[in-house]
C-alpha positions in Angstrom: -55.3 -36.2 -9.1 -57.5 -38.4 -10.4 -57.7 -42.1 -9.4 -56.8 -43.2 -12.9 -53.5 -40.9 -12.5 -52.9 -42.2 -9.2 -52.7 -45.6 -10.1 -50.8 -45.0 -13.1 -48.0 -43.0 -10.7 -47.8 -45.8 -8.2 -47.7 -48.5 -10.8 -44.7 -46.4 -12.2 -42.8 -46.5 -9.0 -43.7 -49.9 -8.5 -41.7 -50.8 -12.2 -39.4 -48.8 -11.1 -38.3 -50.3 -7.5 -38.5 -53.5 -9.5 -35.9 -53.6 -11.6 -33.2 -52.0 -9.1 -32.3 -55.2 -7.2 -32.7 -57.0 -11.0 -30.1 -54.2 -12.0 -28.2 -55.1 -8.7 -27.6 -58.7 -9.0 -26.8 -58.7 -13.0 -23.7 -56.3 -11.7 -23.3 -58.4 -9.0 -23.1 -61.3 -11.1 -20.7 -59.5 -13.7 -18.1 -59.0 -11.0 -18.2 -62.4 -9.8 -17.8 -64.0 -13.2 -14.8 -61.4 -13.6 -13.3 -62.3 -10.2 -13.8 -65.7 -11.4 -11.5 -65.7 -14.4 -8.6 -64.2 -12.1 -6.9 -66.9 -10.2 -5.6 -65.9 -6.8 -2.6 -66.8 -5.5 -2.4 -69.2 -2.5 0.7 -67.7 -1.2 -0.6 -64.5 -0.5 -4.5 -64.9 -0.6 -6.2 -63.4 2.7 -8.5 -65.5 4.5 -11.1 -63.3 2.8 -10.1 -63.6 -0.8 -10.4 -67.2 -0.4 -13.4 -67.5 1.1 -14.6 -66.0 -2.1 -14.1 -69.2 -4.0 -16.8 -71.8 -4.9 -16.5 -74.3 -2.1 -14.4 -72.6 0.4 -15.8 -71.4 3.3 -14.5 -69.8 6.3 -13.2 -73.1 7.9 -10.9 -74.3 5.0 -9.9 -70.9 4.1 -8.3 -70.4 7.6 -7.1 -73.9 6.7 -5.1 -72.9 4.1 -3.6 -70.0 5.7 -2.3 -72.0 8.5 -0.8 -74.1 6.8 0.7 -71.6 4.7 2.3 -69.8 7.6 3.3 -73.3 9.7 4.4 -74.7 6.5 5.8 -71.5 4.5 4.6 -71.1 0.5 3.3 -73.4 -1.3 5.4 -75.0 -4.3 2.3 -75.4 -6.4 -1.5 -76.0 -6.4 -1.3 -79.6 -5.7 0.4 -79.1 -1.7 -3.3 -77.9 -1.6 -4.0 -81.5 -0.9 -1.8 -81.6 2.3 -4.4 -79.0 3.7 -6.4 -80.6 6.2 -10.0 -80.8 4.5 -9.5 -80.2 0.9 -9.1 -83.9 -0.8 -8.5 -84.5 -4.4 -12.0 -84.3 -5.7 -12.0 -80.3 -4.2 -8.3 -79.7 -5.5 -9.8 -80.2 -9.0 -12.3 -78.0 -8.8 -10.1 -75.1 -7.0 -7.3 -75.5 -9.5 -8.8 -73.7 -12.2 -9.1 -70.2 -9.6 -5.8 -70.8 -8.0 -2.0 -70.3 -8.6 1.3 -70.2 -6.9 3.8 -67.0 -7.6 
């Protein structure tokens, strides 16, 4: 194989291991704007399934759940503010993802 052809190969591979994590994070992406658009419902969200909302990390989401199961359900997405943690200003930007069943 001449150097020429060799260069030309690797470069190939090289384009080619490129564009897989590109590939990766678009579908990546996809699913989290889909996930998004479905709101979860604080009643029976897991600690997990919460923890997959914008601004809610492991320490409020076990938060909620506690409160959930010392308090029973919640009547609507505004108890959310009687969570120790989440204040007005991060109730607003939860309500769009959340819901009570």
């Amino acid at each position: 194989m001449s150097s020429r052809a060799l260069r030309a190969a690797v470069l190939g591979v090289a384009i080619s291991l490129a564009t897989v994590p590109v590939a990766a994070t678009a579908a990546q992406e996809a699913g989290t704007q889909q996930a998004a658009t479905e709101r979860i419902d604080l009643n029976t969200a897991s600690v997990e399934q919460l923890m997959g909302l914008k601004g809610v990390g492991e320490v409020t989401a076990r938060a909620i759940v506690d409160y959930r199961e010392q308090n029973g359900p919640f009547r609507s997405v505004d108890d959310l503010v009687r969570v120790r943690g989440i204040g007005e200003k991060k109730l607003e930007a939860l309500r769009p993802f959340v819901k009570v069943e």
